[in-house]
Residue frames relative to the residue before (quaternion, step in Angstrom):
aa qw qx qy qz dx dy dz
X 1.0000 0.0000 0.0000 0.0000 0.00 0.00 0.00
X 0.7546 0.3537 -0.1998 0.5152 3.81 0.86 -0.65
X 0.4421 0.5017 -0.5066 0.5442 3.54 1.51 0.95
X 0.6823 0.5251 -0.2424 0.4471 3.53 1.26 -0.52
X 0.6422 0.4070 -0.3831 0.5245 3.17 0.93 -0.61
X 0.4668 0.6465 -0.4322 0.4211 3.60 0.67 -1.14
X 0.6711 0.5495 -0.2593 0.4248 3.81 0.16 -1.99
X 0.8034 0.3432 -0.2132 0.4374 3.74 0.11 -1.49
X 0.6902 0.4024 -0.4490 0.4001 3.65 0.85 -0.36
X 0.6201 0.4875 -0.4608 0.4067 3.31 1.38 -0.40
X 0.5555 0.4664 -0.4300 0.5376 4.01 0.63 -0.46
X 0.7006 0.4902 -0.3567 0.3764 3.64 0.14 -0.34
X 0.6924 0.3144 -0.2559 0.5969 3.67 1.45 -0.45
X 0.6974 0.2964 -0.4681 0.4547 3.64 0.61 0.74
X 0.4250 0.6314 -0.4685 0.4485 3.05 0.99 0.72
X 0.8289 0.3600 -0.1621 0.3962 2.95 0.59 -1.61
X 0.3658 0.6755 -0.3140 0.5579 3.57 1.71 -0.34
X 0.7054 0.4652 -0.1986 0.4965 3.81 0.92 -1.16
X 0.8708 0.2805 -0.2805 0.2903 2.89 0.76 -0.50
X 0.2425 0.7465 -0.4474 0.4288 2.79 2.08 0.24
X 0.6374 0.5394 -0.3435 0.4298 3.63 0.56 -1.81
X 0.6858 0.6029 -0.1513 0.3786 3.39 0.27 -1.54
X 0.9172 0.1421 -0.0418 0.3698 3.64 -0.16 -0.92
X 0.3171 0.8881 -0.2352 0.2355 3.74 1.75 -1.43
X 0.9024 0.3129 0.2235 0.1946 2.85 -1.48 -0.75
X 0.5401 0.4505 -0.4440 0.5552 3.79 1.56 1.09
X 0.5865 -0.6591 0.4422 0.1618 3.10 0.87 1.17
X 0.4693 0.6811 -0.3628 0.4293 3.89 1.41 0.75
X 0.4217 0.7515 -0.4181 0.2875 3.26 1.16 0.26
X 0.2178 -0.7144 0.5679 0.3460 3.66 -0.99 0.23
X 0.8481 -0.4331 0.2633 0.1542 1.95 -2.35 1.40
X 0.0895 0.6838 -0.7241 -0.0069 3.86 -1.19 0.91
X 0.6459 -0.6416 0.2913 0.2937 3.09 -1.44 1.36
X 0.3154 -0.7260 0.5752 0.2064 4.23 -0.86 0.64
X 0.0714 -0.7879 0.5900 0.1612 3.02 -1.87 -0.04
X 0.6782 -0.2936 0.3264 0.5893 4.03 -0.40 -0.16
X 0.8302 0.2643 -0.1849 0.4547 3.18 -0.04 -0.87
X 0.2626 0.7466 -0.6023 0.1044 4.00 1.05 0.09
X 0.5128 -0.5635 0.4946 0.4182 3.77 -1.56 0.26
X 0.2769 -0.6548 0.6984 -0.0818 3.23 -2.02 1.05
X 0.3192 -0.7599 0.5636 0.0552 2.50 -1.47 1.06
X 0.0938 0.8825 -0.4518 -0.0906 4.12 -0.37 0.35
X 0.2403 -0.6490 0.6718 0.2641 3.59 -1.32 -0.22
X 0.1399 -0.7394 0.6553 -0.0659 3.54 -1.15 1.41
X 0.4546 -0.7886 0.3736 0.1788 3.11 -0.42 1.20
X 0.1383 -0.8710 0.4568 0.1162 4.01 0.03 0.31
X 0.5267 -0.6495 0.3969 0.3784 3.68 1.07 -0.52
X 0.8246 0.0983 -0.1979 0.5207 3.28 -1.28 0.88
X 0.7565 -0.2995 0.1756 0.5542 4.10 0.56 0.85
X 0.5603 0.7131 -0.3379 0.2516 3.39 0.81 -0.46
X 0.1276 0.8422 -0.5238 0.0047 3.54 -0.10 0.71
X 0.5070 -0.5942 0.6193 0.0797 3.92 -1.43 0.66
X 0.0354 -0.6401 0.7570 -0.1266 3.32 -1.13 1.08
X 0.0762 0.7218 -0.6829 0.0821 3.28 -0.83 1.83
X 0.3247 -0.6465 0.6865 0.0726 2.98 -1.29 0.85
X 0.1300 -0.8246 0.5467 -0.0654 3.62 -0.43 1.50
X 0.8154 -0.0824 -0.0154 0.5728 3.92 -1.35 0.84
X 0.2351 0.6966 -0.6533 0.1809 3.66 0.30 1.34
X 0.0635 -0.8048 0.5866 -0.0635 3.51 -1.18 0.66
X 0.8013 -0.0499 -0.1556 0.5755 3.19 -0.19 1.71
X 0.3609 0.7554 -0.5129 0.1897 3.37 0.45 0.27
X 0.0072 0.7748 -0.6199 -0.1242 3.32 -1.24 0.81
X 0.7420 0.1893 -0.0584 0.6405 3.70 0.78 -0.40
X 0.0988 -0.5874 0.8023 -0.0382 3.27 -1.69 1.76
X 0.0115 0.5762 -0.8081 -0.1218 3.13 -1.99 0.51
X 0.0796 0.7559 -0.6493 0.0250 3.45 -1.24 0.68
X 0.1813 -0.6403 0.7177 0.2050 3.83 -1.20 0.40
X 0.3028 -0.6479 0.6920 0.0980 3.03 -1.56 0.96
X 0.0797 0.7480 -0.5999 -0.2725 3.89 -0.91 0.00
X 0.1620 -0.8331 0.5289 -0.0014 3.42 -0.93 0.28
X 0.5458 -0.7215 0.3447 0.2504 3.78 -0.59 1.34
X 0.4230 -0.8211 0.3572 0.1386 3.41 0.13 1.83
X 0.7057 0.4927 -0.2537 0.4414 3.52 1.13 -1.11
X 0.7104 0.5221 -0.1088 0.4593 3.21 1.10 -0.18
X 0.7690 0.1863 -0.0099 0.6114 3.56 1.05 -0.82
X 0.4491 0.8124 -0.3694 0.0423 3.77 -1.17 0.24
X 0.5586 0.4290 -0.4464 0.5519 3.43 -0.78 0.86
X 0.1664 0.8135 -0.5563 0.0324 3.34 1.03 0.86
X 0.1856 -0.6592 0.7064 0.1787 4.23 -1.42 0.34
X 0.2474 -0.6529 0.7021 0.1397 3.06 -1.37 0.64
X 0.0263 -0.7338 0.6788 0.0138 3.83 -1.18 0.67
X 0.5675 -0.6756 0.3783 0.2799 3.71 -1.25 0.84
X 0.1286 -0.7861 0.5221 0.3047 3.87 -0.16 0.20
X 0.7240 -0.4888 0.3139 0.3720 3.23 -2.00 0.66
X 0.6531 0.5025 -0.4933 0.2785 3.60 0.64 -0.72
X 0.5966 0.5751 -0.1966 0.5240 3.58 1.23 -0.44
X 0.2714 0.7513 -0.5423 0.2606 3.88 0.85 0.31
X 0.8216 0.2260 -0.1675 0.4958 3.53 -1.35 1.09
X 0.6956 0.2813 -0.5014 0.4308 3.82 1.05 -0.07
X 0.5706 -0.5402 0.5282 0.3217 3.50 -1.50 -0.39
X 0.0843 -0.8280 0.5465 -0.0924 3.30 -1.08 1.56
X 0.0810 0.7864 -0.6124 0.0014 3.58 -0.95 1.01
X 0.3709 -0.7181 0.5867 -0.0504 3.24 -1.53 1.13
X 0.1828 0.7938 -0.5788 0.0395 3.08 -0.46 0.40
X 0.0926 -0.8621 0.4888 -0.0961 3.27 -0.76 1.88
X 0.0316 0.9047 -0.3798 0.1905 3.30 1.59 1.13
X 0.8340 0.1363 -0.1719 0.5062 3.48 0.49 -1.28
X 0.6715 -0.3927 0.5469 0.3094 3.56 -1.16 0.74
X 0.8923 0.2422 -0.1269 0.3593 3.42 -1.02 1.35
X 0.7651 0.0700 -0.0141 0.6399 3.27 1.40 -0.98
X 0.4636 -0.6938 0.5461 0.0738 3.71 -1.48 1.32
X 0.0319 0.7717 -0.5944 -0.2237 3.78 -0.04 -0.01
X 0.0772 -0.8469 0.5215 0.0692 4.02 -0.40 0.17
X 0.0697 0.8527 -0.5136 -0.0650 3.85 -0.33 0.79
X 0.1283 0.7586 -0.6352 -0.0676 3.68 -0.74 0.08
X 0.0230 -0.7963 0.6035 -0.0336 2.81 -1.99 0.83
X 0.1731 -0.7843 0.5949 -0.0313 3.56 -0.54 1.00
X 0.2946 -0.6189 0.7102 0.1602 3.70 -1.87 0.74
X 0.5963 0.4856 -0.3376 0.5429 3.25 1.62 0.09
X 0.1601 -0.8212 0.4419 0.3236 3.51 -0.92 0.52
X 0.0657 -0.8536 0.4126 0.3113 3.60 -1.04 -0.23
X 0.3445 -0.7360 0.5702 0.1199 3.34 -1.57 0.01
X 0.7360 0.3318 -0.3567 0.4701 3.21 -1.14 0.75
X 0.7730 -0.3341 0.4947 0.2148 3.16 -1.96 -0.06
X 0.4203 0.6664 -0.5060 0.3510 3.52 -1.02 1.76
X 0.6126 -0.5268 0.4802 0.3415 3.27 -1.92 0.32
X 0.3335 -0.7001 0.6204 0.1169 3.61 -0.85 1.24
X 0.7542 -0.1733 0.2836 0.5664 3.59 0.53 -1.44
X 0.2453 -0.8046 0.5020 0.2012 2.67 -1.32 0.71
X 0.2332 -0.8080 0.4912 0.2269 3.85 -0.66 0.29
X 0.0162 -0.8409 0.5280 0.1177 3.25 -1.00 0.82
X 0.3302 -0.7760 0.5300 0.0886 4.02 -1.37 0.03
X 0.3755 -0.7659 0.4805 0.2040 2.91 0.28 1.84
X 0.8909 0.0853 -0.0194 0.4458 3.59 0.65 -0.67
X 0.0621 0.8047 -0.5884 0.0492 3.89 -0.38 0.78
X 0.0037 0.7496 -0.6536 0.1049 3.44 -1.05 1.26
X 0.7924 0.1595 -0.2462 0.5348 3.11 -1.00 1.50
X 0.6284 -0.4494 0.4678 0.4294 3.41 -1.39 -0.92
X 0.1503 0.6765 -0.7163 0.0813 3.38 -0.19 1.48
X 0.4900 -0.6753 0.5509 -0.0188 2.14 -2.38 0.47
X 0.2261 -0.7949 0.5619 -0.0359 3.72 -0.89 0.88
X 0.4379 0.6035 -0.6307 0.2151 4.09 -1.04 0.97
X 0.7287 -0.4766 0.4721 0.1377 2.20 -1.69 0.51
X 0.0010 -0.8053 0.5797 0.1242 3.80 -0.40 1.05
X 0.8155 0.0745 -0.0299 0.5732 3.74 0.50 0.05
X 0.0964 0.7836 -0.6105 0.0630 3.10 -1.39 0.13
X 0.1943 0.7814 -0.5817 -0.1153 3.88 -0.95 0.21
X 0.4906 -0.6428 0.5824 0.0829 3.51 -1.40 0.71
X 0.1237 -0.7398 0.6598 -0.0455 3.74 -0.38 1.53
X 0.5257 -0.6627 0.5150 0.1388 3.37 -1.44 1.30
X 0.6619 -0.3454 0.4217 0.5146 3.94 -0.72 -0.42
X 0.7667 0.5113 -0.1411 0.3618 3.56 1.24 -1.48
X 0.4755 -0.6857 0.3253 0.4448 3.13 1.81 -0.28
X 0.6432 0.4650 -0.2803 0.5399 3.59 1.39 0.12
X 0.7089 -0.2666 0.2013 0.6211 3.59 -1.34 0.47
X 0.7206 -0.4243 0.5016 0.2218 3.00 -2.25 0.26
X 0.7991 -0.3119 0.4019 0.3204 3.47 0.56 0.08
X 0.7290 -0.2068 0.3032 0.5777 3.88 -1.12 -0.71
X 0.6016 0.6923 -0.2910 0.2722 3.74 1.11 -0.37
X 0.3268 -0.5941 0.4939 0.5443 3.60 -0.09 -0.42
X 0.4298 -0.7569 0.4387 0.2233 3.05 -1.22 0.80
X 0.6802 -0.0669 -0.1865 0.7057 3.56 2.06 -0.08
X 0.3922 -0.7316 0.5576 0.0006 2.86 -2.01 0.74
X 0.0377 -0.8188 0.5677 -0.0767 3.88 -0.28 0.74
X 0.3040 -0.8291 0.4681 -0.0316 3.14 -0.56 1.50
X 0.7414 -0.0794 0.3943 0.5372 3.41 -1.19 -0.93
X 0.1603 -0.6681 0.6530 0.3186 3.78 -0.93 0.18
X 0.8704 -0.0097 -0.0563 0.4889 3.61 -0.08 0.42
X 0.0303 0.8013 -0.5809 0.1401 3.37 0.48 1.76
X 0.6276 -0.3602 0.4842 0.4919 4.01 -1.17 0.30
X 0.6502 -0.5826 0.4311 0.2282 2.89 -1.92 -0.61
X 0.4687 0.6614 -0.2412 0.5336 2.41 2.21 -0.07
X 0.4591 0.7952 -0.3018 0.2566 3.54 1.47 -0.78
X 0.0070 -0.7708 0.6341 0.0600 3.39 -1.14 0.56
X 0.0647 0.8104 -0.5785 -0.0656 3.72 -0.60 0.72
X 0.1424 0.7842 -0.5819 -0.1618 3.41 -1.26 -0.11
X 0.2390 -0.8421 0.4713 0.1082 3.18 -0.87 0.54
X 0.3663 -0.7285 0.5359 0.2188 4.11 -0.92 0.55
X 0.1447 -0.7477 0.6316 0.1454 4.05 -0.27 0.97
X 0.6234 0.3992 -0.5967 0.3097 3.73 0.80 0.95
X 0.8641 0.3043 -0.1942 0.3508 3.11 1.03 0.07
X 0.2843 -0.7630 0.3611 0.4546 3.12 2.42 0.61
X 0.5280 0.5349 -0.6095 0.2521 3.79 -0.23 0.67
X 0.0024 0.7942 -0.5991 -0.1013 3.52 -1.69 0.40
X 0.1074 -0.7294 0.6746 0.0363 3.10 -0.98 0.41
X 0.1975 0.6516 -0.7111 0.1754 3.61 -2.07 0.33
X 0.1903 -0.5983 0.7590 0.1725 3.70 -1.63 0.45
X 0.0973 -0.5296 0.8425 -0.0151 2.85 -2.29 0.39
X 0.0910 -0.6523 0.7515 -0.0376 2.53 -2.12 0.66
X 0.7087 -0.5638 0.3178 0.2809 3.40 -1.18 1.12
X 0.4154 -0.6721 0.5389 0.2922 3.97 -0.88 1.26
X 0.5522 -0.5803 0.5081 0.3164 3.91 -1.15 0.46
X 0.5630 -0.5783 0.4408 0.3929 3.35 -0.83 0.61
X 0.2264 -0.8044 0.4806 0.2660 3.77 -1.14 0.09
C-alpha cells in the first residue's frame, strides 16, 4: 500500500511540475490582496556565472514557477541545480530556448521563510551579461496564491544579475534595481 501511495504522489508531482512548465507564468492571475512584507523572488550574484534564486518571506508555499531571461550574446549553457531551502521537493528546468530559463518546483511539503531555491549556472559568460527574473508565481499548500502574498510577480524584463524585482497582482505594478554582472 505505501508503494502506491509513494507511486501516485510521485505521478502527481510531475504532473503538476508539467504543468507548471506548460501553462504558469503570464502573469494573468487575479489579483490577491499584498503587504510590505509580501514573498519575493531574487537573483544573487555568486561569481564566475553563478547565480542564486532566493525566495524571500515565503509562507506556505508549495509550488514556484518562474522564467528567468538572461543576455544570450553573452552567457550560455545555462544549468539549473536545486537549493537547500527547497530540500525533498521536485524541481524542473528547462533551459531549451536561448535567452530564457523556465524553472518549476513542487512540494507536498510546505515551506516558509527565506532561501536558495536554485541555483543557475553559465558554462560560459563574456562581457557584462545579464540575468532577471521576468515573471514568476508562488502556489500555497492549497493550490492558490500564497496567501496575504501576491500570488504573481513580474519584474524588470531583463534585469542584471544583480537585479531584484517584485511585483503586486493587486495592483499590476512592479518595481526592482539591477546592476551590471562582472565580466568573467
Amino acid at each position: 500500500m505505501g508503494k502506491i501511495v509513494t507511486r501516485i504522489r510521485s505521478v502527481l508531482m510531475a504532473v503538476g511540475a508539467a504543468c507548471l512548465l506548460a501553462a504558469c507564468g503570464s502573469g494573468d492571475s487575479a489579483p490577491t490582496s499584498g503587504n510590505q512584507t509580501a514573498s519575493h523572488l531574487s537573483i544573487v550574484p555568486s561569481g564566475n556565472g553563478i547565480y542564486v534564486i532566493r525566495g524571500d518571506n515565503l509562507s506556505d508555499t508549495a509550488g514556484i514557477e518562474l522564467t528567468l531571461s538572461y543576455d544570450k550574446a553573452n552567457m550560455s549553457s545555462p544549468t539549473v541545480t536545486q537549493g537547500t531551502f527547497i530540500s525533498g521537493a521536485m524541481l524542473v528546468a528547462n533551459t531549451l530556448t536561448p535567452g530564457t530559463i523556465r524553472i518549476a518546483m513542487i512540494s507536498n511539503r510546505a515551506f516558509s521563510g527565506s532561501g536558495p531555491i536554485a541555483t543557475v549556472s553559465f558554462a560560459t559568460v563574456t562581457g557584462a551579461g545579464t540575468i532577471g527574473i521576468s515573471s514568476y508565481s508562488i502556489i500555497n499548500s492549497n493550490g492558490t496564491g500564497a496567501g496575504p502574498s501576491p500570488d504573481t510577480g513580474t519584474g524588470p524584463s531583463l534585469p542584471s544579475s544583480n537585479g531584484t524585482g517584485t511585483g503586486n497582482a493587486s495592483t499590476g505594478s512592479a518595481s526592482g534595481s539591477s546592476t551590471s554582472a562582472p565580466p568573467h
